[in-house]
C-alpha positions in Angstrom: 101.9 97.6 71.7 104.5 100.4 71.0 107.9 98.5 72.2 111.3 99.4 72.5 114.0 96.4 72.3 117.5 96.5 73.6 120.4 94.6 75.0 123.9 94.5 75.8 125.0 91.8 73.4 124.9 94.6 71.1 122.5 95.5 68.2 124.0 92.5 65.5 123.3 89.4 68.5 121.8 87.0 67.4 119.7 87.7 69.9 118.4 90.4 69.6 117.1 89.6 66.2 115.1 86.4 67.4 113.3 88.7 69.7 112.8 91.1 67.2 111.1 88.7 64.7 109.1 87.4 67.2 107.9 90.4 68.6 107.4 92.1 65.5 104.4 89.8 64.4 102.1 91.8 66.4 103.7 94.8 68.2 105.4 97.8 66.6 109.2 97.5 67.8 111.8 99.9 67.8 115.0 98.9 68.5 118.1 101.0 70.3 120.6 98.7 71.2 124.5 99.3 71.8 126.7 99.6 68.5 129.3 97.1 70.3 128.9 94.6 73.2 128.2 96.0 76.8 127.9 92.8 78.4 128.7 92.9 82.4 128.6 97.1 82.1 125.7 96.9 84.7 124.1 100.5 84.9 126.9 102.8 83.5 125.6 105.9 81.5 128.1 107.8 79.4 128.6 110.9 81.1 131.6 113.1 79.5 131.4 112.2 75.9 128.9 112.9 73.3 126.6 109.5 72.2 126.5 109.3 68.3 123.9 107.6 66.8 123.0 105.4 63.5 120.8 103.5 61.6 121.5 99.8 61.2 120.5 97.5 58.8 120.2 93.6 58.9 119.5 90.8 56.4 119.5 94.1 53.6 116.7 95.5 55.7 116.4 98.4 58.0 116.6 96.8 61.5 116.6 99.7 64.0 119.3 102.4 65.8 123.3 101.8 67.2 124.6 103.6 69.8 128.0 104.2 71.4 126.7 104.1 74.7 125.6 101.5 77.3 121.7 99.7 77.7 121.1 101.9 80.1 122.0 105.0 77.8 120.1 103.2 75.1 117.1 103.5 77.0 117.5 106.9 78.4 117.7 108.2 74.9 115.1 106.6 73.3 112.8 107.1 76.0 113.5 110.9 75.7 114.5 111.6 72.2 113.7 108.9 70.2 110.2 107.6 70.2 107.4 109.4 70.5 105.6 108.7 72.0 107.7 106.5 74.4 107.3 103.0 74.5 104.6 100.8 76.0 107.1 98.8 77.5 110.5 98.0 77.1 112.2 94.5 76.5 116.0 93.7 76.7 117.5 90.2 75.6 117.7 88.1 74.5 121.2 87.7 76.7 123.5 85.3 75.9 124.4 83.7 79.6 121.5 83.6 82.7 121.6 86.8 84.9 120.6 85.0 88.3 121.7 85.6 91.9 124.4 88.6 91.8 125.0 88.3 88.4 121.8 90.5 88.2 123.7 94.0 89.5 126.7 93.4 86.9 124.5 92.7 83.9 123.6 95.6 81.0 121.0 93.5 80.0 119.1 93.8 83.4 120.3 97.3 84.0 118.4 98.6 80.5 115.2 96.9 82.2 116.0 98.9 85.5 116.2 102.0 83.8 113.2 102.0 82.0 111.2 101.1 85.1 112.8 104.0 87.3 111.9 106.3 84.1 108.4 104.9 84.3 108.2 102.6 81.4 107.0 98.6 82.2 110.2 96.3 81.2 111.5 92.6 80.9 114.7 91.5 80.8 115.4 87.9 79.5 118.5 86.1 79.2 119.3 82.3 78.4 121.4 80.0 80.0 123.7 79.8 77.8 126.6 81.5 75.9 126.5 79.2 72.7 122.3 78.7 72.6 120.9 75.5 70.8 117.5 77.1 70.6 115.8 81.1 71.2 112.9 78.7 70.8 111.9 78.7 74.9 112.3 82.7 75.1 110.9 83.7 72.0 107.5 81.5 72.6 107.2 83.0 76.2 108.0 86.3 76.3 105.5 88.0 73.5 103.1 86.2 76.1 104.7 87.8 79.0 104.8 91.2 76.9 101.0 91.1 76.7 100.4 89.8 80.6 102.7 93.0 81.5 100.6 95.2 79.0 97.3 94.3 80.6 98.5 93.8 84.3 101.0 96.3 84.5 103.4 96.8 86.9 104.6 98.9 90.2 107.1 101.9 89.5 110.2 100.9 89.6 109.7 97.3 89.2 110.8 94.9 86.3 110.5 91.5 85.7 113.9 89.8 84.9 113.3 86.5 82.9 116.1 83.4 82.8 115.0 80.5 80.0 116.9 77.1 79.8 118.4 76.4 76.8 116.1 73.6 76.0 113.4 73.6 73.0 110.0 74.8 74.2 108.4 72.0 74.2 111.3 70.6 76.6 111.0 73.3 79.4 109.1 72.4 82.2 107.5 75.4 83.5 107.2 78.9 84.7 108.4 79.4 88.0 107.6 82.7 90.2 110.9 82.8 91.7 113.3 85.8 94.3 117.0 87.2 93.5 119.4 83.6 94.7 122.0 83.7 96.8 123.9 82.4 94.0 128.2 81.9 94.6 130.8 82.8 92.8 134.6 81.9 92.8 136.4 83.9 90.1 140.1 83.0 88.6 142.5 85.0 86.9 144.9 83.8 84.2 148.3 86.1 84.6 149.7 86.8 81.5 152.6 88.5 80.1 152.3 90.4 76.8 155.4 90.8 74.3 157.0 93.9 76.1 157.0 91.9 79.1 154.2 93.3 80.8 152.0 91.4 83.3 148.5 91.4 82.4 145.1 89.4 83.6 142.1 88.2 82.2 138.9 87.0 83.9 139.3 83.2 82.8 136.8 81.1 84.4 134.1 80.4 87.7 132.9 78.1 89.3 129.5 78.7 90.7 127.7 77.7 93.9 124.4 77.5 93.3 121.0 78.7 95.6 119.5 75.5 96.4 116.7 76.8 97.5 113.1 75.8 95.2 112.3 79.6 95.0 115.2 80.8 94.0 116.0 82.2 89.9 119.3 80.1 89.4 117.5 76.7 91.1 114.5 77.0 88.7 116.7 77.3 85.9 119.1 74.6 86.3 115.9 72.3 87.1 114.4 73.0 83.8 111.9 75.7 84.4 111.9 79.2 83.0 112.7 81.7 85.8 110.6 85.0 86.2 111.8 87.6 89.1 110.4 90.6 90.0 113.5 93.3 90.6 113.4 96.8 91.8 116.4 99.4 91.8 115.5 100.0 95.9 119.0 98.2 97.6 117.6 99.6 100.9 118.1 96.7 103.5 115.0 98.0 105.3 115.8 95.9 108.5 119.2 97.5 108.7 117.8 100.8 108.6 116.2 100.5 111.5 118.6 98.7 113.5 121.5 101.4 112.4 119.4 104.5 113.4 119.9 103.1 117.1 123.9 103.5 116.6 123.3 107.0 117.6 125.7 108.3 114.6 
């Protein structure tokens, strides 16, 4: 199949690379991926300045394109200028962290997945869970499955499959699990700083996470051991409030 690869990691992750090598045994990949990390950049496109592009080597080899921009620009422009034709499908990860529960509409990786489905293009995005990974091992035996179930399935417009993989070996992980979006929690905390000209500053420091306990749900699968795969669509019409708020008589 005729794939394009990206992330938000950014085009030297590590990665990245493990997909690329795994994907590359049997697919022809081209990979657009952000010059420097995006991470947490969610579906931002550059919009008033220009998006330069280069060629990137890795290991003394040509590897694929960098671009100033976001995943989501990534896509757009490869879709459209790039490759032609466009790709089969598109794949974004491998993410360092899981993107579960409402991590999912602050994520690049995710949003590079969304884009390509609202242009019309198939797409995965995977992530592990983890931001120092023992292994790519679980993701990188899965997904060139998944790649070819998505090839001869298919799927709906607009939809995309995000996929969440312990960090275990593959022969640790338990499973596939068919799972929905969590209601995942999360407390954030600040550290206040102040810098050398006595300005006070913050910086995102740390979370702690309350969990959807719930047997379907992406962030429960994952902490139990079991890779997580959930369908996602850029629709964030609450269809049961639409009908209730058409009786406000705005």
């Amino acid at each position: 199949m005729k794939i394009l690869l990206t992330n938000d990691d950014g085009v030297y992750s590590k990665g990245i690379e493990a997909l690329y090598l795994a994907l590359s045994e049997e697919h022809e990949v081209t990979v657009v991926a952000p010059e420097t990390e995006q991470s947490a950049v969610g579906h931002a496109i550059t919009w008033v300045s220009p998006l330069r592009i280069k060629t990137v080597n890795r290991n003394g080899h040509y590897f694929g394109y960098a671009l100033n921009g976001t995943p989501a620009d990534c896509v757009k422009i490869a879709v459209n200028e790039l490759m032609d034709p466009p790709p089969e499908i598109v794949v974004s990860g491998i993410n360092l962290g899981a993107n579960v529960g409402v991590n999912v509409i602050y994520s690049g990786t995710v949003s590079a997945a969304t884009e390509a489905a609202v242009l019309g293009v198939p797409s995965i995005a995977v992530s592990i869970d983890s931001f120092t990974p023992l292994t790519f091992s679980g993701a990188t035996e899965f997904i060139p499955k998944l790649v070819i179930m998505v090839g001869k399935e298919g799927l709906p417009r607009g939809v995309c499959l995000n996929v969440n993989v312990p960090d275990l070996p593959a022969d640790q992980i338990r499973g596939i699990r068919v799972t929905r979006q969590g209601n995942l929690k999360c407390i954030e905390k600040y550290d206040r700083r102040i810098d050398p000209r006595n300005n006070v500053y913050y910086w995102l420091a740390n979370e702690s996470i309350q969990q959807d306990e719930s047997p379907d749900a992406d962030s429960c699968a994952l902490a139990k051991g079991y890779i997580s795969v959930t369908p996602i669509h850029h629709d964030l019409t609450n269809y049961p409030m639409l009908e209730k708020l058409s009786g406000w008589r705005l």
